[in-house]
Biopython code that builds the backbone (N, CA, C, O; Angstrom):
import numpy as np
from Bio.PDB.StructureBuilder import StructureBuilder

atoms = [
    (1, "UNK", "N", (94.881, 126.917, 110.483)),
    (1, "UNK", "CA", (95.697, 125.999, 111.264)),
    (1, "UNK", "C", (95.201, 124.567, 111.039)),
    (1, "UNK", "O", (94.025, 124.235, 110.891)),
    (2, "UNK", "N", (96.237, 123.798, 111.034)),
    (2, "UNK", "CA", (95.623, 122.144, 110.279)),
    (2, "UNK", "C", (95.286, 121.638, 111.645)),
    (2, "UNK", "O", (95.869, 121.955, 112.682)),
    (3, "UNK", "N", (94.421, 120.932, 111.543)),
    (3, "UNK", "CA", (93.461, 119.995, 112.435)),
    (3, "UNK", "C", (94.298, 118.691, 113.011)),
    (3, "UNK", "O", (94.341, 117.600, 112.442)),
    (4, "UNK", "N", (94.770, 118.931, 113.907)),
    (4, "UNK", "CA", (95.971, 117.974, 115.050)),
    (4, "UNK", "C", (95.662, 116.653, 114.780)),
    (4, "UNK", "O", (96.575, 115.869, 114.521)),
    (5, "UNK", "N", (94.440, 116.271, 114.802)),
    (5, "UNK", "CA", (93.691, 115.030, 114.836)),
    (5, "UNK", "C", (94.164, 114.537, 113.491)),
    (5, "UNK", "O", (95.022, 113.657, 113.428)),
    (6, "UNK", "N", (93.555, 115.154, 112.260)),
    (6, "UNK", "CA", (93.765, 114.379, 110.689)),
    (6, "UNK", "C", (95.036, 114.953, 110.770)),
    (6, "UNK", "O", (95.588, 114.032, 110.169)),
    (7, "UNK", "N", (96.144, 115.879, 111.072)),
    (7, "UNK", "CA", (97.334, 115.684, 111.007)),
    (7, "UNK", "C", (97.931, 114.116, 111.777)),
    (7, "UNK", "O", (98.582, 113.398, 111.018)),
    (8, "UNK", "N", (97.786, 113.770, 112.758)),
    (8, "UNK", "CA", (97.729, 112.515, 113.444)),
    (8, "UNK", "C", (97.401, 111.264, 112.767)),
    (8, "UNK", "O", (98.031, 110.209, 112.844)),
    (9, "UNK", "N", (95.856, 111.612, 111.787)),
    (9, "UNK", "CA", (95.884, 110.349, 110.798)),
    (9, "UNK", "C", (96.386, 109.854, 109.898)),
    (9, "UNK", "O", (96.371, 108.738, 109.379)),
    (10, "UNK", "N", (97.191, 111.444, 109.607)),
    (10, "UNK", "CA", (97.693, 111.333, 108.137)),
    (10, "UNK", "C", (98.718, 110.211, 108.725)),
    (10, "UNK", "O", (98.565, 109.014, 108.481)),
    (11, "UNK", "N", (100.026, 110.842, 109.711)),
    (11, "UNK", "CA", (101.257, 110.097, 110.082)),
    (11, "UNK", "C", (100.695, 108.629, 110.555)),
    (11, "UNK", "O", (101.462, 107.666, 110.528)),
    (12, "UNK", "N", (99.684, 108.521, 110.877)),
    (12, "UNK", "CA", (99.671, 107.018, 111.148)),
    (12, "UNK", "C", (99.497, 106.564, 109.661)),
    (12, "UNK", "O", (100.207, 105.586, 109.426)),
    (13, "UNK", "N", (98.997, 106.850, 108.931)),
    (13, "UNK", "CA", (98.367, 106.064, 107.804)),
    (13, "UNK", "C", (99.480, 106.101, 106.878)),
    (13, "UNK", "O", (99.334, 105.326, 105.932)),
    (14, "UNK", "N", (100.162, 106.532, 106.878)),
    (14, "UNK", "CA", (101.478, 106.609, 106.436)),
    (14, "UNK", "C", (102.921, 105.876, 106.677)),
    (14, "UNK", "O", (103.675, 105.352, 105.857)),
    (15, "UNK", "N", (103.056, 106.054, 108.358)),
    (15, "UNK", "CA", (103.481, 105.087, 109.261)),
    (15, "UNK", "C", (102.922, 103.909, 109.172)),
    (15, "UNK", "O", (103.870, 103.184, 108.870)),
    (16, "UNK", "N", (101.642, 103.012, 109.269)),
    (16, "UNK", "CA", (101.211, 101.797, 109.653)),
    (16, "UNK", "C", (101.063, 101.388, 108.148)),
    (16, "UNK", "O", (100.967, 100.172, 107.979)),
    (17, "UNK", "N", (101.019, 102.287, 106.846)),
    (17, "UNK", "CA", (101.290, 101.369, 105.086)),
    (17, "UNK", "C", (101.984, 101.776, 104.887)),
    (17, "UNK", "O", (101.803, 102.266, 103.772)),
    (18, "UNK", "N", (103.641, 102.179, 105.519)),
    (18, "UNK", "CA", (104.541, 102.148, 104.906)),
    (18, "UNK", "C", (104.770, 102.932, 103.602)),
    (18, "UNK", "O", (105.625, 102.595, 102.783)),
    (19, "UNK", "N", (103.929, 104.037, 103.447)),
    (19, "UNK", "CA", (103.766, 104.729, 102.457)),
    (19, "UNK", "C", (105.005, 105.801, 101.968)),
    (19, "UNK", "O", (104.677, 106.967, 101.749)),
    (20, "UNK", "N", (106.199, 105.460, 101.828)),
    (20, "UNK", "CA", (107.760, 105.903, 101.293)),
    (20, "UNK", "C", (107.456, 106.773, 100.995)),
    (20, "UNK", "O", (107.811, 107.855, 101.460)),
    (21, "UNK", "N", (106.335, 106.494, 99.703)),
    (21, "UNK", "CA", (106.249, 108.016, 98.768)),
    (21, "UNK", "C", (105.844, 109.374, 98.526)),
    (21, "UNK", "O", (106.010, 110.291, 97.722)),
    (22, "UNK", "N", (105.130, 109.034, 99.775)),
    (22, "UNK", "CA", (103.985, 109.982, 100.445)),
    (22, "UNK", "C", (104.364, 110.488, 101.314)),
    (22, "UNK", "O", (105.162, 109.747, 101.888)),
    (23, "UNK", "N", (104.184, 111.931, 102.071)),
    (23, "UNK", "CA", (104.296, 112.634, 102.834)),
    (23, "UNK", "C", (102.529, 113.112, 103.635)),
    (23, "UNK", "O", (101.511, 113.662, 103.213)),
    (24, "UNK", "N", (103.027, 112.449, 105.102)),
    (24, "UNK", "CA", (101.251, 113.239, 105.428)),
    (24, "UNK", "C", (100.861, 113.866, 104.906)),
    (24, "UNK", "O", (99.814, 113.582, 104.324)),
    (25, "UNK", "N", (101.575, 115.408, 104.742)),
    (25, "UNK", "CA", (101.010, 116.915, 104.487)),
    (25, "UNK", "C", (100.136, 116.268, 102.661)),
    (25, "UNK", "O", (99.022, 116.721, 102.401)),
    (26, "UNK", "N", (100.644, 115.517, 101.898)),
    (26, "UNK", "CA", (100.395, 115.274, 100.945)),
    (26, "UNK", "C", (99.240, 114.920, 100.584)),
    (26, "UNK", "O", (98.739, 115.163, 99.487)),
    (27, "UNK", "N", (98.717, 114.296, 101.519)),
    (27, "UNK", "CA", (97.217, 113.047, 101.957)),
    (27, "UNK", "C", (95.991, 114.043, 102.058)),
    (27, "UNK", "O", (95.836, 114.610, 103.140)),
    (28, "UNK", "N", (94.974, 114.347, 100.874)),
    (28, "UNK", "CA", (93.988, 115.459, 101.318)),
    (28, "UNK", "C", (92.987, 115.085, 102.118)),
    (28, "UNK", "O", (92.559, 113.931, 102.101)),
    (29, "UNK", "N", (92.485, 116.066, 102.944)),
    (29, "UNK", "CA", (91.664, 115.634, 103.909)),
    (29, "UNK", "C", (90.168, 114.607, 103.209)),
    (29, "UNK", "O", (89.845, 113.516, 103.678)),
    (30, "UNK", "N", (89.703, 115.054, 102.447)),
    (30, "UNK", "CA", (88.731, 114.723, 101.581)),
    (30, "UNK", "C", (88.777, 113.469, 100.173)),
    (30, "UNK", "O", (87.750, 113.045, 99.641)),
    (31, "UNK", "N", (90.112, 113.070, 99.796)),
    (31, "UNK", "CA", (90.695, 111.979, 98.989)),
    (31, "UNK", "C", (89.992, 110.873, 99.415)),
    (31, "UNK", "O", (89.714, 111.056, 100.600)),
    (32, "UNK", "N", (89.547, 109.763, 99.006)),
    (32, "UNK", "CA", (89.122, 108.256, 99.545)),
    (32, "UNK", "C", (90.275, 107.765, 99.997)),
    (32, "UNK", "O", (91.310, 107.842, 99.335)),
    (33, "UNK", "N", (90.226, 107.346, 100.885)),
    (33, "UNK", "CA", (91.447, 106.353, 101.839)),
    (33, "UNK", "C", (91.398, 104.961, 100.524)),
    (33, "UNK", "O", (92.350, 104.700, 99.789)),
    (34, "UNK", "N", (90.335, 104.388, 100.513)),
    (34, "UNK", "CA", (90.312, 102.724, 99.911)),
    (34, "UNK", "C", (89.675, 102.966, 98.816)),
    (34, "UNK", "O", (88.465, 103.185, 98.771)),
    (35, "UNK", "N", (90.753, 102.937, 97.442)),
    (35, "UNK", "CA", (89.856, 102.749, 95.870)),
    (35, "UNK", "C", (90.452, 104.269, 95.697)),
    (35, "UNK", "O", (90.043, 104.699, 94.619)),
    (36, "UNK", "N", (91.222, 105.180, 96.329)),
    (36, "UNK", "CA", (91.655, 106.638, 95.586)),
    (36, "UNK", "C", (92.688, 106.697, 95.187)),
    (36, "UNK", "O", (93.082, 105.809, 94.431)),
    (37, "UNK", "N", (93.518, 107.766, 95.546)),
    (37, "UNK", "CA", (94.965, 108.511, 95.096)),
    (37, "UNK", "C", (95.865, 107.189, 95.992)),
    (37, "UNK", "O", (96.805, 106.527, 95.551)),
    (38, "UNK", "N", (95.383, 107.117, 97.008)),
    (38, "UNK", "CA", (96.629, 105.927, 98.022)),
    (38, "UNK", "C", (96.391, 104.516, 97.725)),
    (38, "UNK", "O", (96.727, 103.720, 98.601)),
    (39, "UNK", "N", (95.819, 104.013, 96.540)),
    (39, "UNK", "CA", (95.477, 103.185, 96.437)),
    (39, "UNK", "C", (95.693, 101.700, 97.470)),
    (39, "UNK", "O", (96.429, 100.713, 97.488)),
    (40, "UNK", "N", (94.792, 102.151, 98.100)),
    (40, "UNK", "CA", (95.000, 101.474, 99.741)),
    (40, "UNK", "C", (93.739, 100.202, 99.319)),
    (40, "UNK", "O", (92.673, 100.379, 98.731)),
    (41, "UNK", "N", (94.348, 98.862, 99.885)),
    (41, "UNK", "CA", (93.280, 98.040, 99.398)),
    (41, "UNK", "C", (92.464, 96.931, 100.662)),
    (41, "UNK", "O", (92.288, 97.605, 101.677)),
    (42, "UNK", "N", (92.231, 96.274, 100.748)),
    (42, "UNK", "CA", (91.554, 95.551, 101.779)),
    (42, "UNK", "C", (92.676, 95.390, 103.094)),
    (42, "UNK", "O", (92.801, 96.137, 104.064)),
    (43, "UNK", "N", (93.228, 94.480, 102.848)),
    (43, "UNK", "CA", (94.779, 94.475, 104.009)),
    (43, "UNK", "C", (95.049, 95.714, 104.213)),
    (43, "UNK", "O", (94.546, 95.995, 105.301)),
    (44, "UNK", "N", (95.673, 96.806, 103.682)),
    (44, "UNK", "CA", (95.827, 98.027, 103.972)),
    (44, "UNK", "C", (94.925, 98.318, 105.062)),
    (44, "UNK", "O", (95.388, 98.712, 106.132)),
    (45, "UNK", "N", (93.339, 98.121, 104.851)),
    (45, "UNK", "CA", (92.139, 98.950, 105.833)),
    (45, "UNK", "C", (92.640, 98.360, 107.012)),
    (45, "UNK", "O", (93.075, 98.885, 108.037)),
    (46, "UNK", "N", (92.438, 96.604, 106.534)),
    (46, "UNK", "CA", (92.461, 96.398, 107.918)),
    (46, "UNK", "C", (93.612, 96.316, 108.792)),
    (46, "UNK", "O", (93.360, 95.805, 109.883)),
    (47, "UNK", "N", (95.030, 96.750, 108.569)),
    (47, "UNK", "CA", (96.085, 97.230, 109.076)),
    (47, "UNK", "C", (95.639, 98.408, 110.103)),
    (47, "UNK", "O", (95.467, 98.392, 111.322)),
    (48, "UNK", "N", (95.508, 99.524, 109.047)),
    (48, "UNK", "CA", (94.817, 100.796, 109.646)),
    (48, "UNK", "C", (94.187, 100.490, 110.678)),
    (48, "UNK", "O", (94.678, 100.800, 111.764)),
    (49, "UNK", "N", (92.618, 99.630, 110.605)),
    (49, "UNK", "CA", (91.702, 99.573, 111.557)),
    (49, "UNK", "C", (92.166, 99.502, 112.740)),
    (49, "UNK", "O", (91.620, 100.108, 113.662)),
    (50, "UNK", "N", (93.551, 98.543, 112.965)),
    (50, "UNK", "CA", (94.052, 97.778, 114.050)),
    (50, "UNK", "C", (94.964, 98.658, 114.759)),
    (50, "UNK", "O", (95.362, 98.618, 115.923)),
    (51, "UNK", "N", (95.201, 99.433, 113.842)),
    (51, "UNK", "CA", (96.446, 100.448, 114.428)),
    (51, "UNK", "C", (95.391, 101.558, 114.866)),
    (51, "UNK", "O", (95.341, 101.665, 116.091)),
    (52, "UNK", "N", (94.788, 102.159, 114.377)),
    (52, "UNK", "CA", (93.240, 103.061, 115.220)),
    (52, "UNK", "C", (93.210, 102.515, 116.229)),
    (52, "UNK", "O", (93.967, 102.801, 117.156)),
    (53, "UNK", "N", (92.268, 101.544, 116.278)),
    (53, "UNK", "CA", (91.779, 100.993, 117.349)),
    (53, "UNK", "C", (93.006, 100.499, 118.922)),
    (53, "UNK", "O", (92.662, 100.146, 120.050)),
    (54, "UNK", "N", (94.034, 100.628, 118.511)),
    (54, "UNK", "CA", (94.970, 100.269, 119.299)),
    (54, "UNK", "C", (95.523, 102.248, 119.842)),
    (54, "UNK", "O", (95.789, 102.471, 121.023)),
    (55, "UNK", "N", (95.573, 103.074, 119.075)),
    (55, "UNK", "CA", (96.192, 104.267, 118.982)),
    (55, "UNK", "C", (94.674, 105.281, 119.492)),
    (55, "UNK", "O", (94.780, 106.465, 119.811)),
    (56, "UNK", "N", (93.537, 104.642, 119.479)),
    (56, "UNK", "CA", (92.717, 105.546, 120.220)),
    (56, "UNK", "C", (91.993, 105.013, 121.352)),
    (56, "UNK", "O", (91.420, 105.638, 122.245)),
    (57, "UNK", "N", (92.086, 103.959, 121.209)),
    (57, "UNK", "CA", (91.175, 102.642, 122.144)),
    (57, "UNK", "C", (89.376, 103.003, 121.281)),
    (57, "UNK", "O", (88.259, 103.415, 121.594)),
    (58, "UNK", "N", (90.000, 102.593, 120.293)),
    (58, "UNK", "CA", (88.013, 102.632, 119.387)),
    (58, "UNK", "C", (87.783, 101.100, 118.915)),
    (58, "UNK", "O", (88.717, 100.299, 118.898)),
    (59, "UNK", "N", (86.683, 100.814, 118.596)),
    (59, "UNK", "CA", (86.402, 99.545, 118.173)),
    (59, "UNK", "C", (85.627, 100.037, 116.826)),
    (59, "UNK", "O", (84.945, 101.040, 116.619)),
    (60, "UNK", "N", (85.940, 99.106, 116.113)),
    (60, "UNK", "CA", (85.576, 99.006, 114.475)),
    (60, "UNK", "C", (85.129, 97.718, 114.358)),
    (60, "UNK", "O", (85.813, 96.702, 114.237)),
    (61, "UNK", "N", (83.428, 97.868, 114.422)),
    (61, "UNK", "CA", (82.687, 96.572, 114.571)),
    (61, "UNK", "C", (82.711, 95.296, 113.505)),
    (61, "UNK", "O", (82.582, 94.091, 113.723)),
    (62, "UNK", "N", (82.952, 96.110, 112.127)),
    (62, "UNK", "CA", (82.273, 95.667, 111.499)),
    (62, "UNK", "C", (82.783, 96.478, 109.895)),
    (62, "UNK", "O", (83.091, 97.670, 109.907)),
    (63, "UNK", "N", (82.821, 95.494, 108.335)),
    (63, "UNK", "CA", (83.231, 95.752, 107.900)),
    (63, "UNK", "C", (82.603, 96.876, 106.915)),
    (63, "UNK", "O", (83.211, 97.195, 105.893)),
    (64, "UNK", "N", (81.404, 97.442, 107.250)),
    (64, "UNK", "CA", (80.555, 98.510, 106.959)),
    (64, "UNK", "C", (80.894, 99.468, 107.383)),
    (64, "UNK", "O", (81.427, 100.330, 106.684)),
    (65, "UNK", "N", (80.661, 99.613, 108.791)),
    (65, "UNK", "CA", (81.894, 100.663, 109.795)),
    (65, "UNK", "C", (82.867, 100.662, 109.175)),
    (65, "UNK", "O", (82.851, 101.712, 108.533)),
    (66, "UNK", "N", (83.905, 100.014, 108.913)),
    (66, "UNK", "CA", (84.998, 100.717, 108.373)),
    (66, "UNK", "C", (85.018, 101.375, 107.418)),
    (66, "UNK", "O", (85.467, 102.511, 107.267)),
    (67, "UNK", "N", (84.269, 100.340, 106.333)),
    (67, "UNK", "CA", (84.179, 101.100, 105.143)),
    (67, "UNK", "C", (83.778, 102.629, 104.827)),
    (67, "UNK", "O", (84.094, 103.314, 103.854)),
    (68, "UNK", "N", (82.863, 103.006, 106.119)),
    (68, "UNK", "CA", (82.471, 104.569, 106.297)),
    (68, "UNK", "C", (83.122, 105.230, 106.914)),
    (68, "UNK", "O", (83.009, 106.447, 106.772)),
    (69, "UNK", "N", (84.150, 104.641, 107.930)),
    (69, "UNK", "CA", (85.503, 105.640, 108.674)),
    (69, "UNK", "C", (86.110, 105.778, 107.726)),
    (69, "UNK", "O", (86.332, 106.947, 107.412)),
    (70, "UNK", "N", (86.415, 105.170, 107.230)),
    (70, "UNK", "CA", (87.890, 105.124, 106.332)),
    (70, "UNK", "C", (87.421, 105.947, 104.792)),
    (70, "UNK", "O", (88.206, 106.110, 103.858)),
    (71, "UNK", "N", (86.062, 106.372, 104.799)),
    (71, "UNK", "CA", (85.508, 106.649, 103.408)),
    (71, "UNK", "C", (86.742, 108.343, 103.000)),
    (71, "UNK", "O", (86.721, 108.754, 101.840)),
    (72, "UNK", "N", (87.601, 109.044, 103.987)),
    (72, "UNK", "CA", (88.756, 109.871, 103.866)),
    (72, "UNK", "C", (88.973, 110.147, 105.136)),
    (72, "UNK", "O", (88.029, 110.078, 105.924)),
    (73, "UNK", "N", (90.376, 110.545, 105.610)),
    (73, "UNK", "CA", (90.361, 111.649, 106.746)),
    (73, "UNK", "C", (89.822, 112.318, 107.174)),
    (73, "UNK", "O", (89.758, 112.394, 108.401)),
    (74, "UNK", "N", (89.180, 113.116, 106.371)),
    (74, "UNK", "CA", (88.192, 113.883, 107.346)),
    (74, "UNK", "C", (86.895, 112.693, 107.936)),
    (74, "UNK", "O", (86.483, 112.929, 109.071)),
    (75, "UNK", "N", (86.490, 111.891, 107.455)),
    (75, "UNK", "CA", (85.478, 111.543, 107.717)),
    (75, "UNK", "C", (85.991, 110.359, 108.924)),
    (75, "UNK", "O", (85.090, 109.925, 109.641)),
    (76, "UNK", "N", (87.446, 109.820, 109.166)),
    (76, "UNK", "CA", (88.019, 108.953, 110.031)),
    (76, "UNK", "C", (88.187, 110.067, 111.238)),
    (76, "UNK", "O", (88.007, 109.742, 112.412)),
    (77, "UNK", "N", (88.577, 111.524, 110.815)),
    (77, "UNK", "CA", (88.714, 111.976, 112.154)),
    (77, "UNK", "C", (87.356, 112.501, 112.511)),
    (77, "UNK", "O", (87.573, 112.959, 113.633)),
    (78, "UNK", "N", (86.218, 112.698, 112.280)),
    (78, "UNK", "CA", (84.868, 112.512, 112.668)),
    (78, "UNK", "C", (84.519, 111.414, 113.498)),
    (78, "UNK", "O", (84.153, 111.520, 114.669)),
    (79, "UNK", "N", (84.666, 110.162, 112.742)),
    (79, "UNK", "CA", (84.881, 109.120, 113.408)),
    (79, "UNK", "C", (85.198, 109.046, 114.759)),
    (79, "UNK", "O", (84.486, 108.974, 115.761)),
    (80, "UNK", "N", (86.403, 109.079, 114.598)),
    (80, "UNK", "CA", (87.365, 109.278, 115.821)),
    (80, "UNK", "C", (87.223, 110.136, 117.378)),
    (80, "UNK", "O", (87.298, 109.813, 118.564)),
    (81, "UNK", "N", (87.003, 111.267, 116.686)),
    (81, "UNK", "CA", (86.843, 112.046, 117.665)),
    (81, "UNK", "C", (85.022, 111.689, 118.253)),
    (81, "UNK", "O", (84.712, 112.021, 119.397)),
    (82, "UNK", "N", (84.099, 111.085, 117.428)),
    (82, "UNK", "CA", (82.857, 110.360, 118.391)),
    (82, "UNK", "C", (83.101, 109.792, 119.062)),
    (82, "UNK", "O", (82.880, 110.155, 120.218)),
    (83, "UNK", "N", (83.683, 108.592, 118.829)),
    (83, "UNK", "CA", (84.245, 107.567, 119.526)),
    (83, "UNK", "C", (85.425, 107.115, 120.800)),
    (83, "UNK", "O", (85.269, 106.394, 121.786)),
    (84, "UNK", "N", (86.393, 107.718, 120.405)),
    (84, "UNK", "CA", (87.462, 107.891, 121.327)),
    (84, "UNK", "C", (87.229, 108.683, 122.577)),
    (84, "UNK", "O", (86.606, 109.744, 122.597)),
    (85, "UNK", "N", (87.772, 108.095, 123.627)),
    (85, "UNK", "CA", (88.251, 109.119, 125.014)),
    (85, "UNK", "C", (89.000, 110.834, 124.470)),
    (85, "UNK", "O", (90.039, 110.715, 123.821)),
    (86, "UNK", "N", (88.737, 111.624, 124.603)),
    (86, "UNK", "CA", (89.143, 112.921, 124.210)),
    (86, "UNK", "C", (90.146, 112.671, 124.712)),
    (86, "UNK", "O", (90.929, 112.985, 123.816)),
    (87, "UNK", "N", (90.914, 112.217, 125.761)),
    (87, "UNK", "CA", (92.506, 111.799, 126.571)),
    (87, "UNK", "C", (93.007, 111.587, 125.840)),
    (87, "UNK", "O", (94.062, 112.201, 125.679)),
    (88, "UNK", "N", (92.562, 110.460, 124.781)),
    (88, "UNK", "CA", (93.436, 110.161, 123.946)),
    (88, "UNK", "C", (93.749, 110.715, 122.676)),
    (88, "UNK", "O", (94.606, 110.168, 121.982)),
    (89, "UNK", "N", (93.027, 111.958, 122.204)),
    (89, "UNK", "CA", (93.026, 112.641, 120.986)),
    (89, "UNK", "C", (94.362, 113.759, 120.821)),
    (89, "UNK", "O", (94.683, 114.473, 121.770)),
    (90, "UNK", "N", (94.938, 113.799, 119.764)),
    (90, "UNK", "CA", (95.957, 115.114, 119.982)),
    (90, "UNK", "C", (95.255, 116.649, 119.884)),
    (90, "UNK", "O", (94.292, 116.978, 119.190)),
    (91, "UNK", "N", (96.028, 117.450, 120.777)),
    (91, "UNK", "CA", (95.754, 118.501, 121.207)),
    (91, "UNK", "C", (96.028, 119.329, 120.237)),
    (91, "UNK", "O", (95.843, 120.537, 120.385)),
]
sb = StructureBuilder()
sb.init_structure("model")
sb.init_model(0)
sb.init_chain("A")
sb.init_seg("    ")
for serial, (resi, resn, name, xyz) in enumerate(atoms, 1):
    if name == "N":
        sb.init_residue(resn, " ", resi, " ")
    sb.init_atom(name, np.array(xyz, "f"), 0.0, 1.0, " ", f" {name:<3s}", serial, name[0])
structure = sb.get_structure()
């Protein structure tokens, strides 16, 4: 059963870059978000960051931190789920 949470990241990350071509289900959990297959580049992150941080109530201090959330999905919903109110996580 797929993991609610990186199902959740996928559609945002998809949703918030406008990514046409892409389908969540498409996005592997383990792919690099920035420099991989989505060739997602600085603006891209920090789109993302803002839309996280607004969609979980998390703060992303710093551009090191991101660079290690964002290092794939799995490792953003790790992230995430440290950080965030569990209220706000999908079920």
């Amino acid at each position: 059963m797929p993991d609610p949470l990186s199902s959740r990241l996928k559609e945002l990350i998809v949703d918030t870059l406008r990514l046409e071509d892409r389908a969540p289900a498409d996005i592997p959990d383990d792919e690099p978000l920035v420099g991989g297959g989505l060739s997602l580049d600085s603006i891209d992150a920090l789109e993302l960051v803002v839309r996280l941080e607004k969609e979980f109530g998390i703060k992303i201090s710093s551009s090191e931190e991101a660079r290690s959330a964002l290092g794939s999905v799995a490792a953003l919903a790790a992230f995430v789920r440290q950080r965030a109110d569990p209220a706000r996580l999908p079920l």
